[in-house]
PDB file with SEQRES, HELIX, SHEET and CRYST1 records, atoms N, CA, C and O in Angstrom:
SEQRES   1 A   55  UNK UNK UNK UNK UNK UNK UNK UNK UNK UNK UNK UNK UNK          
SEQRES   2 A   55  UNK UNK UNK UNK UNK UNK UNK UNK UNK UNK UNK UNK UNK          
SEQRES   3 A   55  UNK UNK UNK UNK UNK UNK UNK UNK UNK UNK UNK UNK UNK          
SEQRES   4 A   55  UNK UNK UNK UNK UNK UNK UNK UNK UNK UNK UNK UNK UNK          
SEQRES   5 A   55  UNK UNK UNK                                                  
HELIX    1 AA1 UNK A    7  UNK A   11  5                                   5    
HELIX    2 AA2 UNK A   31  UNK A   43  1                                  13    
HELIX    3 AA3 UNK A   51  UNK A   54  5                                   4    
SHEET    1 AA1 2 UNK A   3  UNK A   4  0                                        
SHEET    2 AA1 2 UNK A  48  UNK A  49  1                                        
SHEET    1 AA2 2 UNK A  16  UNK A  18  0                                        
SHEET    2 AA2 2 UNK A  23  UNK A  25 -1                                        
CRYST1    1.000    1.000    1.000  90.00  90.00  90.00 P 1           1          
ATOM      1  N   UNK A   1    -247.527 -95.225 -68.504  1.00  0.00           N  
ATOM      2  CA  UNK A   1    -246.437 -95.109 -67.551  1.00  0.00           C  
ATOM      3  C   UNK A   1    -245.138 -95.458 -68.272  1.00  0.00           C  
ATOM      4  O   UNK A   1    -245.000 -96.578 -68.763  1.00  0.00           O  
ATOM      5  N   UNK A   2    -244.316 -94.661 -68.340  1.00  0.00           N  
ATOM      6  CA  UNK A   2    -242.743 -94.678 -68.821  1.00  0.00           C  
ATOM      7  C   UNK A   2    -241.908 -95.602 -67.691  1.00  0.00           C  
ATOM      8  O   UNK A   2    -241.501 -95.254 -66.583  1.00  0.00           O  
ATOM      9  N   UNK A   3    -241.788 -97.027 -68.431  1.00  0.00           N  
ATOM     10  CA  UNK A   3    -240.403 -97.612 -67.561  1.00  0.00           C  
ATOM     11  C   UNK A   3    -239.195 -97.954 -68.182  1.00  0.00           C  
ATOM     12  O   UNK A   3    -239.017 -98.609 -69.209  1.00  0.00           O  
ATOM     13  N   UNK A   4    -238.104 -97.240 -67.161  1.00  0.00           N  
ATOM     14  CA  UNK A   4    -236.572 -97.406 -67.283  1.00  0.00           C  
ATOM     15  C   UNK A   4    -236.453 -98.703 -67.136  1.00  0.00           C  
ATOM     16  O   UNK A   4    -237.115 -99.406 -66.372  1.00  0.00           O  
ATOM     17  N   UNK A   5    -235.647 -99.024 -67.831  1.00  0.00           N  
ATOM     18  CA  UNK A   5    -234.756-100.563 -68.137  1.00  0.00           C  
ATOM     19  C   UNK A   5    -233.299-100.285 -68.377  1.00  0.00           C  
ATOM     20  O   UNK A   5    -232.986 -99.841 -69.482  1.00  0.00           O  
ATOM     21  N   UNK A   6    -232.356-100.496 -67.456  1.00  0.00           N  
ATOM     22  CA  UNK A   6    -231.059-100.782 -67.954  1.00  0.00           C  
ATOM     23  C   UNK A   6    -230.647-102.512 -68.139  1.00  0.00           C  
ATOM     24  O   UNK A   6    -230.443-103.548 -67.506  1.00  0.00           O  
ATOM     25  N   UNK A   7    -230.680-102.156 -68.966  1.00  0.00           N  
ATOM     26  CA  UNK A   7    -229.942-103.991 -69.663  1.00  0.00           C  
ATOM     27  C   UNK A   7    -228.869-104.812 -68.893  1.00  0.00           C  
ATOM     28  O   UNK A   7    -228.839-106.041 -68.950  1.00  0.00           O  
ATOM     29  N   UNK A   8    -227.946-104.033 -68.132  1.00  0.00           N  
ATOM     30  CA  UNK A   8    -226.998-104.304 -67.561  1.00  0.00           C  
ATOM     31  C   UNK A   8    -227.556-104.814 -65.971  1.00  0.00           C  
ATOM     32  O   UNK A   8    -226.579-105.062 -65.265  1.00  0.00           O  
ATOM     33  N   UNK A   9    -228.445-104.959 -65.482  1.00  0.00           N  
ATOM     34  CA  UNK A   9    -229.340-105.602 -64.401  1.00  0.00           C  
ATOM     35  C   UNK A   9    -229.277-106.781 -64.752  1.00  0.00           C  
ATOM     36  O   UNK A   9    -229.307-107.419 -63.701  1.00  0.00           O  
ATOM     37  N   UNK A  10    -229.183-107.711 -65.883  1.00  0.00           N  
ATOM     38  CA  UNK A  10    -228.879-108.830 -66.185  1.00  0.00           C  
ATOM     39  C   UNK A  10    -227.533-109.685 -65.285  1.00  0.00           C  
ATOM     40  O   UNK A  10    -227.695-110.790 -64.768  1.00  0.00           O  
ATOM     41  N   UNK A  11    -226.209-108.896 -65.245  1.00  0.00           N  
ATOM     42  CA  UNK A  11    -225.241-108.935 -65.109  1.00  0.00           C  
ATOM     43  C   UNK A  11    -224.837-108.893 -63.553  1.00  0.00           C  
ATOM     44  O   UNK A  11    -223.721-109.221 -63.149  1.00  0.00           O  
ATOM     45  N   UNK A  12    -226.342-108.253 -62.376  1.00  0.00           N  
ATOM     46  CA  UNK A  12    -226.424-108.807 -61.355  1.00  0.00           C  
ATOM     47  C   UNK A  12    -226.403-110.305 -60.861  1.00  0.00           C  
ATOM     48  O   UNK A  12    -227.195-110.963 -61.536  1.00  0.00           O  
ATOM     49  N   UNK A  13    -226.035-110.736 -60.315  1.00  0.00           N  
ATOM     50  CA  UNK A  13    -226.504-111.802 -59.512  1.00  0.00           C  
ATOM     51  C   UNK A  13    -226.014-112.212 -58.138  1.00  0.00           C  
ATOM     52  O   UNK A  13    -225.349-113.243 -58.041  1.00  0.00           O  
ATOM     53  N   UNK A  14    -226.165-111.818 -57.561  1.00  0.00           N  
ATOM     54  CA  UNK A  14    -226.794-111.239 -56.359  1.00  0.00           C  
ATOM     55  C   UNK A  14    -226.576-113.249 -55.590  1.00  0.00           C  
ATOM     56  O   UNK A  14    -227.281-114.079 -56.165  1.00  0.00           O  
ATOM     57  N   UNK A  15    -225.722-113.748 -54.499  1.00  0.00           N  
ATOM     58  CA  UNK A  15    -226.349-115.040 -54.116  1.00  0.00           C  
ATOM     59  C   UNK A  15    -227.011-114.779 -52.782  1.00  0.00           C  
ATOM     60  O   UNK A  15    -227.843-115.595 -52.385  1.00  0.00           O  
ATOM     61  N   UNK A  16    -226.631-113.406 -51.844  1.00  0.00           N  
ATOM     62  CA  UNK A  16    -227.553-113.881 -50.922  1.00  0.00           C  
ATOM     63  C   UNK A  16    -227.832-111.832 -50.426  1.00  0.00           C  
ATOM     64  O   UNK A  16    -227.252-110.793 -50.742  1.00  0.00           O  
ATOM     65  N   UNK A  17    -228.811-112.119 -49.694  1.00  0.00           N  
ATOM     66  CA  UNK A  17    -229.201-110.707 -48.937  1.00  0.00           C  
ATOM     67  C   UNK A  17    -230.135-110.955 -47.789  1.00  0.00           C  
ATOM     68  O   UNK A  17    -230.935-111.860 -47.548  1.00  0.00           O  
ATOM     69  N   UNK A  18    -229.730-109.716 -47.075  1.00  0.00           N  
ATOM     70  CA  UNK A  18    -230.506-109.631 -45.603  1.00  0.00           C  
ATOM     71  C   UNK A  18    -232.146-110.083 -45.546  1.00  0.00           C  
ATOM     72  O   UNK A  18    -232.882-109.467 -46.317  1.00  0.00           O  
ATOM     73  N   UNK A  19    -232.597-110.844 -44.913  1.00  0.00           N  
ATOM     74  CA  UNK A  19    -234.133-110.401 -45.087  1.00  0.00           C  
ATOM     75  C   UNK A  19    -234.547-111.314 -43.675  1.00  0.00           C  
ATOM     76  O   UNK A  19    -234.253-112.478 -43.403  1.00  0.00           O  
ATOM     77  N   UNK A  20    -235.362-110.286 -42.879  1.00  0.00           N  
ATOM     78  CA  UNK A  20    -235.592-109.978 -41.699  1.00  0.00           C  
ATOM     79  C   UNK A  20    -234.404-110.764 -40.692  1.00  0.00           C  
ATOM     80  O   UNK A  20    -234.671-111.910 -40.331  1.00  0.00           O  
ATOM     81  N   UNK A  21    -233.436-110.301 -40.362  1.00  0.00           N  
ATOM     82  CA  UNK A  21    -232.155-109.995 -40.302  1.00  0.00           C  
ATOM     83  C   UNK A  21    -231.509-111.545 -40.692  1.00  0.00           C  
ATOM     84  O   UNK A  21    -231.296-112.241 -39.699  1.00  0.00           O  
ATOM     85  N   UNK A  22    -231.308-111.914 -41.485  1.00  0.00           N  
ATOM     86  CA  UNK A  22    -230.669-113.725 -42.275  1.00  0.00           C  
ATOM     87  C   UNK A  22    -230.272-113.585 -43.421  1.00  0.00           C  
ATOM     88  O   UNK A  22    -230.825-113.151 -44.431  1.00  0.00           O  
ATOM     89  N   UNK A  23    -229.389-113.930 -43.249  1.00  0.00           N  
ATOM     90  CA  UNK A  23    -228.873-114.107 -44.805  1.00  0.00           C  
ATOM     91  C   UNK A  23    -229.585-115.070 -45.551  1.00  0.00           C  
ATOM     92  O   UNK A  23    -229.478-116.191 -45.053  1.00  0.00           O  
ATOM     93  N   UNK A  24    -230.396-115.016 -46.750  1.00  0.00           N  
ATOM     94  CA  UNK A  24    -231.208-115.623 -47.178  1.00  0.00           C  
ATOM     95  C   UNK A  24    -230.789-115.479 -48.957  1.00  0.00           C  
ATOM     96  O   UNK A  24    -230.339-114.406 -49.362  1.00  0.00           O  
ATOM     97  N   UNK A  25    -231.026-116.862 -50.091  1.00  0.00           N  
ATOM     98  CA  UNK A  25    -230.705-116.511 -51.074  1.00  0.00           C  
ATOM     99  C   UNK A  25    -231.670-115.399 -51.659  1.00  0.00           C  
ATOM    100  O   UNK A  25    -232.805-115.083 -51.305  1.00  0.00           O  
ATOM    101  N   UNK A  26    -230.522-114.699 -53.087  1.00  0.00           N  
ATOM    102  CA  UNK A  26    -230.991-113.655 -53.342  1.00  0.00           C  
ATOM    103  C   UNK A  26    -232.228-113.734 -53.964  1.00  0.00           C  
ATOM    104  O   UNK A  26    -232.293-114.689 -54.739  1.00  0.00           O  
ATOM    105  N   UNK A  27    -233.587-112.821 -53.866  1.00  0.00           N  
ATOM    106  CA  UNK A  27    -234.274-112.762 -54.627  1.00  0.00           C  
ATOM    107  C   UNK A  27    -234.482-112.318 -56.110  1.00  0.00           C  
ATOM    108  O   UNK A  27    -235.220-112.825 -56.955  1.00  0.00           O  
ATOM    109  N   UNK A  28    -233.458-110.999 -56.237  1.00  0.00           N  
ATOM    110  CA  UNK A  28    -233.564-110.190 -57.370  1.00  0.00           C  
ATOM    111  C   UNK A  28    -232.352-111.636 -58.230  1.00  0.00           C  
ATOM    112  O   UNK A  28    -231.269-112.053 -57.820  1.00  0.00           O  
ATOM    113  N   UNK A  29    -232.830-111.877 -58.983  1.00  0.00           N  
ATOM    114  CA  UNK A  29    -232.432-112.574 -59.819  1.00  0.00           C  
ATOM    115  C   UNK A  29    -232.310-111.803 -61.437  1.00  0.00           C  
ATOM    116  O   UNK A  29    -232.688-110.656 -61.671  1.00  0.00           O  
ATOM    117  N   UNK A  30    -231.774-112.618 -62.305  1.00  0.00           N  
ATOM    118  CA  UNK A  30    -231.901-112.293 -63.964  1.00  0.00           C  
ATOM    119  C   UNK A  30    -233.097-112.696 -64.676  1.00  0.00           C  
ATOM    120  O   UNK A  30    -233.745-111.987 -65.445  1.00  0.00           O  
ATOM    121  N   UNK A  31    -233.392-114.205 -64.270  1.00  0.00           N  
ATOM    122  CA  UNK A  31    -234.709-114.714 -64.320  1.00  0.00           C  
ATOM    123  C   UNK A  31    -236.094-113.875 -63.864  1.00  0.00           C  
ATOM    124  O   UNK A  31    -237.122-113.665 -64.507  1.00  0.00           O  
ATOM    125  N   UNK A  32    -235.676-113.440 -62.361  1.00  0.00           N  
ATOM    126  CA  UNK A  32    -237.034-112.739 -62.521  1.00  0.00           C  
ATOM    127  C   UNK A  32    -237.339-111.314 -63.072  1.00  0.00           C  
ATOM    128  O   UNK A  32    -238.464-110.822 -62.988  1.00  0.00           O  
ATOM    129  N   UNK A  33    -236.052-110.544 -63.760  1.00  0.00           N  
ATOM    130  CA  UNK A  33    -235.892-109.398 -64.230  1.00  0.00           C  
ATOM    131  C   UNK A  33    -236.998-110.015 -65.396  1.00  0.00           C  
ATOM    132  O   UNK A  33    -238.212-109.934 -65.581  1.00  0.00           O  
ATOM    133  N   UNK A  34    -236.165-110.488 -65.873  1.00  0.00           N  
ATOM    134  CA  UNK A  34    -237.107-111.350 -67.517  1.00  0.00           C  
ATOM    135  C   UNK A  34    -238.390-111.586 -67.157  1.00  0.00           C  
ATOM    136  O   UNK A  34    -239.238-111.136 -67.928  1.00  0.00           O  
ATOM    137  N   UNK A  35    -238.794-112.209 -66.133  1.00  0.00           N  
ATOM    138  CA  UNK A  35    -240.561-112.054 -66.042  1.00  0.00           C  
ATOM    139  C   UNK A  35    -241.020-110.770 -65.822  1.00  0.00           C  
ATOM    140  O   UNK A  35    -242.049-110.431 -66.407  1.00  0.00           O  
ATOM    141  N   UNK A  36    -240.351-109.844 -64.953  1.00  0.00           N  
ATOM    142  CA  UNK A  36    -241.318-108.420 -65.035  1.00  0.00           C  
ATOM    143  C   UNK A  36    -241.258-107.896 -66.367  1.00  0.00           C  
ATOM    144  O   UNK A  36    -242.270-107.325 -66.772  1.00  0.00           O  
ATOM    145  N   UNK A  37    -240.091-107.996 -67.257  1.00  0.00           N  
ATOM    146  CA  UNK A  37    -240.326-107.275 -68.522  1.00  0.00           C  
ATOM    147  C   UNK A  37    -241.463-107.923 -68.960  1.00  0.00           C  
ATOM    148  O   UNK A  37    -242.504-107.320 -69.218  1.00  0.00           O  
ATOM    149  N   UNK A  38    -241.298-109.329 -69.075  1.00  0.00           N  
ATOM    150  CA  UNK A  38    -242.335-109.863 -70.473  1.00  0.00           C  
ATOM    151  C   UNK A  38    -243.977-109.707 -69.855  1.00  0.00           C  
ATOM    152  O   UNK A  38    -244.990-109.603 -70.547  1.00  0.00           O  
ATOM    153  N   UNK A  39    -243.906-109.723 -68.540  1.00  0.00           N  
ATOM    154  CA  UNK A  39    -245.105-109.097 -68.044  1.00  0.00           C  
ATOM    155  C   UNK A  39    -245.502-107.368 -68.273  1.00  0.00           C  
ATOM    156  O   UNK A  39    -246.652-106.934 -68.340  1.00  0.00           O  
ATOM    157  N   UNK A  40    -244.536-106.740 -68.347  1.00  0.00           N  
ATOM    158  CA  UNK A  40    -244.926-105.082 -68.370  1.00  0.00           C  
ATOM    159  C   UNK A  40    -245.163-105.140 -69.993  1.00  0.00           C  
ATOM    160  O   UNK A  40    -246.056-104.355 -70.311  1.00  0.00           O  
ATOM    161  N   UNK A  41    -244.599-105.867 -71.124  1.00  0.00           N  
ATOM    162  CA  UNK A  41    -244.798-105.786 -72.500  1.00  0.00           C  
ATOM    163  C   UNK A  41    -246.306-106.462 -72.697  1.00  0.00           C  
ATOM    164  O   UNK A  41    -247.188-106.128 -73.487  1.00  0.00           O  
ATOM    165  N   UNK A  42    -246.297-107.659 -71.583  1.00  0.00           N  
ATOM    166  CA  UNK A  42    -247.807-107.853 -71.909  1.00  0.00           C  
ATOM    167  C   UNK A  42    -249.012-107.147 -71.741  1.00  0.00           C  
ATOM    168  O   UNK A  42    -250.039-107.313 -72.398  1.00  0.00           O  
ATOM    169  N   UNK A  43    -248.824-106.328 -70.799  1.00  0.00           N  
ATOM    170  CA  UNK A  43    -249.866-105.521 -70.226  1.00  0.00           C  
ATOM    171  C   UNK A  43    -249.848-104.447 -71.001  1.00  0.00           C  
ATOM    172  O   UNK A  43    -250.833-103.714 -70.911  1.00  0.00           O  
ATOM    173  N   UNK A  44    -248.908-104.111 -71.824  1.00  0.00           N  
ATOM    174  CA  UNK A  44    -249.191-102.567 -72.251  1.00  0.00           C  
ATOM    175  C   UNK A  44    -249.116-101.382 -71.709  1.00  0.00           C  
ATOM    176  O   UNK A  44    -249.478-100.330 -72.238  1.00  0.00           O  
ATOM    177  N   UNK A  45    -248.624-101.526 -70.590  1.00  0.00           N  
ATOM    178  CA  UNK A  45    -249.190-100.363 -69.833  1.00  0.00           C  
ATOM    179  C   UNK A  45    -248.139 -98.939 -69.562  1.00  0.00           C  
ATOM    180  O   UNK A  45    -248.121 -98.033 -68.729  1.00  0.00           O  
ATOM    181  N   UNK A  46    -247.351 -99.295 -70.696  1.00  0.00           N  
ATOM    182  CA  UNK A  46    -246.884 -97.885 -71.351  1.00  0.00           C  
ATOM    183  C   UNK A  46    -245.216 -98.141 -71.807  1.00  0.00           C  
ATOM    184  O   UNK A  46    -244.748 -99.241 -71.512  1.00  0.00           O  
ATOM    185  N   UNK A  47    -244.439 -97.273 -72.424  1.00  0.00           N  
ATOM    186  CA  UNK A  47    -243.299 -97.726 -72.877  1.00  0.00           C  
ATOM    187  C   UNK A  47    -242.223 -97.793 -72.172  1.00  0.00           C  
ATOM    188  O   UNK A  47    -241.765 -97.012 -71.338  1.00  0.00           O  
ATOM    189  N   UNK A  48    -241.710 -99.158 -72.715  1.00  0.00           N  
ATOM    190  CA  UNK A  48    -239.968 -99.285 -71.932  1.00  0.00           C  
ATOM    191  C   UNK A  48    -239.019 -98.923 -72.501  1.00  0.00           C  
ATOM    192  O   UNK A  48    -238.835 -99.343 -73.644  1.00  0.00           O  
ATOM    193  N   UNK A  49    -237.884 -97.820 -71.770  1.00  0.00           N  
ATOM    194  CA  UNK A  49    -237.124 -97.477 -72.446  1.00  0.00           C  
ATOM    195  C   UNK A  49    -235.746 -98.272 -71.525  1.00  0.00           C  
ATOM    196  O   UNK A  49    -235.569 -98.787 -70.421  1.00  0.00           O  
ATOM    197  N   UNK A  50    -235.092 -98.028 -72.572  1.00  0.00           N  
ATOM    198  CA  UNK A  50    -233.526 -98.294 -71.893  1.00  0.00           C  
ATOM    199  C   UNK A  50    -232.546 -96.773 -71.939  1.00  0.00           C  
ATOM    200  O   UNK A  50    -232.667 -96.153 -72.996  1.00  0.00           O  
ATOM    201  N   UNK A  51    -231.560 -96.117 -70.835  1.00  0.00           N  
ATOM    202  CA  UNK A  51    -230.983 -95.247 -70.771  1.00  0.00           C  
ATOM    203  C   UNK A  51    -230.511 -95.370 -72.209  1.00  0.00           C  
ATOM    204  O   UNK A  51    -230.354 -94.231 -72.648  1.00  0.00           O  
ATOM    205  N   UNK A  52    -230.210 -96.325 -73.153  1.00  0.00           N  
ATOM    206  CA  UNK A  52    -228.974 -96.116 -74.315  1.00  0.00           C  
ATOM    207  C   UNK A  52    -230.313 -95.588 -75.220  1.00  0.00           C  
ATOM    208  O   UNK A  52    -229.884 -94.888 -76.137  1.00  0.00           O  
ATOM    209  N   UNK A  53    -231.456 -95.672 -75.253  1.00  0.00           N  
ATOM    210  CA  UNK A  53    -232.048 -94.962 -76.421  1.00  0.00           C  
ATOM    211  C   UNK A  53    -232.406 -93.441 -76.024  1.00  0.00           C  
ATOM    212  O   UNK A  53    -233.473 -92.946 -76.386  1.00  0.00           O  
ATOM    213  N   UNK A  54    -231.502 -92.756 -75.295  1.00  0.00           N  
ATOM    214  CA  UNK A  54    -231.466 -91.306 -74.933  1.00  0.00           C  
ATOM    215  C   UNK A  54    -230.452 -90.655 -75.386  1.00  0.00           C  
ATOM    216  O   UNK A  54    -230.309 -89.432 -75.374  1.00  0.00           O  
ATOM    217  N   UNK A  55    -229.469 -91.735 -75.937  1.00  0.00           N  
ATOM    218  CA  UNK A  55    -228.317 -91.302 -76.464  1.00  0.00           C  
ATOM    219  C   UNK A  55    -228.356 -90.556 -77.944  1.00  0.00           C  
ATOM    220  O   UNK A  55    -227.315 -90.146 -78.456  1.00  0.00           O  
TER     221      UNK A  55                                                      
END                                                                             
């Protein structure tokens, strides 16, 4: 499986969003960006690209 990565998802941070109608802190974090990568590199389970290596 081919996964997109833009690098610039880092640069989110996000402090709060809707969830079941409340403003609640954000989930999508930078931190947890960094665990799905180092989890998808652990698994192998196919290559990550970033839009800039299309260039």
């Amino acid at each position: 499986m081919l996964t997109i990565h833009n690098p610039l998802h880092h640069l989110h941070q996000g402090r709060h969003e809707m969830f079941r109608g409340r403003l609640v802190p954000c989930h999508e974090t930078p931190q947890r960006l960094d665990h799905v990568l180092a989890e998808l590199r652990r698994r192998s389970i196919g290559p990550l690209q970033t839009p800039a290596d299309d260039v």
